[in-house]
N, C-alpha and C positions, 0 to 999 in steps of 0.2 A: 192763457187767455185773460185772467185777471191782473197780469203783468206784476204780479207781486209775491208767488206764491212759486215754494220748489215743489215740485211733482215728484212723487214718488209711486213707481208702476211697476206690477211682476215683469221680468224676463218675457220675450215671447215668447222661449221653448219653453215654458211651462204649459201651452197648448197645447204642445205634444203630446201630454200625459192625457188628454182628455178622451176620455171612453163615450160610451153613452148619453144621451142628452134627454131630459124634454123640456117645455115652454110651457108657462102658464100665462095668463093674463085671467089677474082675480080683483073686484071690487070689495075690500074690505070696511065693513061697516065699522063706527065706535066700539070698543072696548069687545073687538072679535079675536080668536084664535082659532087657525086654521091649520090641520094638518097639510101637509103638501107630499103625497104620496112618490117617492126618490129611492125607494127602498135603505140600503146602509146608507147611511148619511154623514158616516168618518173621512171621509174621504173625499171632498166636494170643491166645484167651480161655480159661484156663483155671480152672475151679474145681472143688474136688476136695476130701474126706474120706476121711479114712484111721483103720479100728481094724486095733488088733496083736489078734491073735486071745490070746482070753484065758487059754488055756492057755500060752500064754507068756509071758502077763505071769504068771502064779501060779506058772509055775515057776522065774522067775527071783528075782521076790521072794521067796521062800522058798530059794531056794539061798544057801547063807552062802560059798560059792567067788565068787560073780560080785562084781566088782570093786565099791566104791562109787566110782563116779569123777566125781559131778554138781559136785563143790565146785571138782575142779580144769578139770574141763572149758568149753572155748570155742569158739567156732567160728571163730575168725582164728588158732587158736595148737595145736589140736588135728589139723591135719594135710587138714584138706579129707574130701569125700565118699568116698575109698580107705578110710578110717582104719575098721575095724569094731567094733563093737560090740556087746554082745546084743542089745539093743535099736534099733539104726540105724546106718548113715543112710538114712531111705527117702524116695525123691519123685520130683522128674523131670528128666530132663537134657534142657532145649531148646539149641536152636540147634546141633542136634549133627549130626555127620557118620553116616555111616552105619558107620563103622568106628569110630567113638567117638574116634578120634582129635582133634576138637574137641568140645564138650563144654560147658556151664556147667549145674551140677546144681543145684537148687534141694528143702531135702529139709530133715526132721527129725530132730533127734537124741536119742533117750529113753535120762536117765541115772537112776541109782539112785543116792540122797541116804544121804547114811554111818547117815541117818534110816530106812532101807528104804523113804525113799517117794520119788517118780519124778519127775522135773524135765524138760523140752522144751525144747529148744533149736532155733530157727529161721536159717536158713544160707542163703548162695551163695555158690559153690564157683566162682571165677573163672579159677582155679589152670590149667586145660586152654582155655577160652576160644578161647585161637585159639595158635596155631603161630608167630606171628609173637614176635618176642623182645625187640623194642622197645616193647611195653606192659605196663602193670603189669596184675598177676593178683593182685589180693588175694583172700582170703575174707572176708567178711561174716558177720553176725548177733547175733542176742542170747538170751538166755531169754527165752521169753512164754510166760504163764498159760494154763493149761488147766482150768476149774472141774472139780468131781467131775460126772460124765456127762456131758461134751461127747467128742465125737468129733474127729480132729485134721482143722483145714481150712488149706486154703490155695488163694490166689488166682492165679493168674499170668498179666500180660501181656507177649507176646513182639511186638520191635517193630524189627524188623530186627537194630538191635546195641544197643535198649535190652530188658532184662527188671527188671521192676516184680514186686516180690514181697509177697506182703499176705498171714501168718500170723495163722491165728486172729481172723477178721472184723478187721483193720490192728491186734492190738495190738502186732503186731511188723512191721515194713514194709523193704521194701530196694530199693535201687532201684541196679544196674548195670547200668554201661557196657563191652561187651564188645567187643571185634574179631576175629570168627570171618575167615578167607580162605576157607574151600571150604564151611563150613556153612550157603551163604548163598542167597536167593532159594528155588530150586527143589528143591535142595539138602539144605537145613535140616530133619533129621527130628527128633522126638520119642521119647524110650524114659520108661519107666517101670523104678525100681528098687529092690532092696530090698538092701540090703548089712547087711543086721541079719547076727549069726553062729547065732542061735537064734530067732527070730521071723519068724513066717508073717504077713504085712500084708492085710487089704481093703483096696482101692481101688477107689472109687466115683467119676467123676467126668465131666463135660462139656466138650469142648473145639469152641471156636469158631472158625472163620476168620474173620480182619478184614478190613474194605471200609479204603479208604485215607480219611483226614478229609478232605481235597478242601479244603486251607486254603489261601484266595486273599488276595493280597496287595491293599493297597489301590491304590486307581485312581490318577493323577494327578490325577484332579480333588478325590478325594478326600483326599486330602495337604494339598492346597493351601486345602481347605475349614477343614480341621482347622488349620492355620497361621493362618489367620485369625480364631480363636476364643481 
């Protein structure tokens, strides 16, 4: 749709794997964190839209104090999901503990353009991941396009210690490798969050439990058929 952008989308059959569901639609106030009751949370489909409700976005564009920060800002060098802003970061931290003390946040960042108009920035916040000290925790992401009237979406699959992140139908895509220790299996909850300092977020969204792909290796007979061709 933006004519400029490759898309990158899971498979369909990965639907397949989808077990149980449910829907939320939650109004997220500033600087909120919300459990989201999914039970195991290793294992997960999630898609989800999000609007800033719009008195906040007209009050911030019209405030000449709120910072213009879209030109300097990035998501590997601007400090992770803590870092506030008027506008964000809001989304969701999988594979996370129940104390939040592991964590990988997967979230938007809406900046305001020295232009007074609004730039997105799409993230994963690897920074808290796991406890352990002998892996790298970078941050991820990039800007992706938001046309006038689309609402902000994003994709995410959780997959033990892979999460796949798909902004804006894949025009921005990420795909980390994390190492939670105690976030793990049965463990592993879900929150929803909004760390804007002045924006109230809708969130709409569906979250799936995953069946396991059930990928069987080949036979010996089958090896040896293949050897043969």
């Amino acid at each position: 749709k933006t004519g400029k952008n490759l898309v990158q989308w899971p498979v369909e059959e990965i639907k397949s794997l989808r077990l149980s569901s449910k829907q939320f639609d939650l109004e997220v106030g500033p600087g909120s964190v919300v459990p989201v009751d999914v039970g195991s949370a290793a294992q997960l489909d999630i898609e989800a839209e999000f609007e800033i409700n719009k008195e906040s976005l007209e009050k911030i564009l019209g405030n000449a104090s709120v910072v213009a920060e879209a030109e300097e800002f990035s998501c590997e060098k601007s400090g992770g999901s803590t870092v506030r802003g008027a506008l964000g970061p809001f989304g969701f931290s999988v594979l996370a503990t129940e104390s939040l003390s592991e964590q990988t946040p997967v979230y938007f960042y809406v900046a305001k353009g020295t232009d007074s108009e609004l730039k997105t920035f799409f993230c994963t916040d690897t920074s808290r991941s796991s406890v352990a000290n002998d892996v790298v925790k970078p941050i991820y992401g990039s800007i992706v396009p938001v046309l006038k009237g689309e609402k902000l979406t994003m994709r995410i699959l959780v997959d033990h210690s892979i999460v796949e992140a798909f902004g804006q139908g894949g025009r921005t895509c990420i795909t980390s490798r994390v190492y939670p220790t105690t976030a793990i299996y049965g463990a592993a909850k879900l929150f929803l969050f909004n760390n804007a300092l002045d924006a109230t977020v809708t969130a709409s969204f569906t979250v799936w439990q995953m069946n396991s792909a059930f990928i069987h290796p080949y036979s010996d007979e089958a090896v040896r058929a293949l050897s043969r061709t």
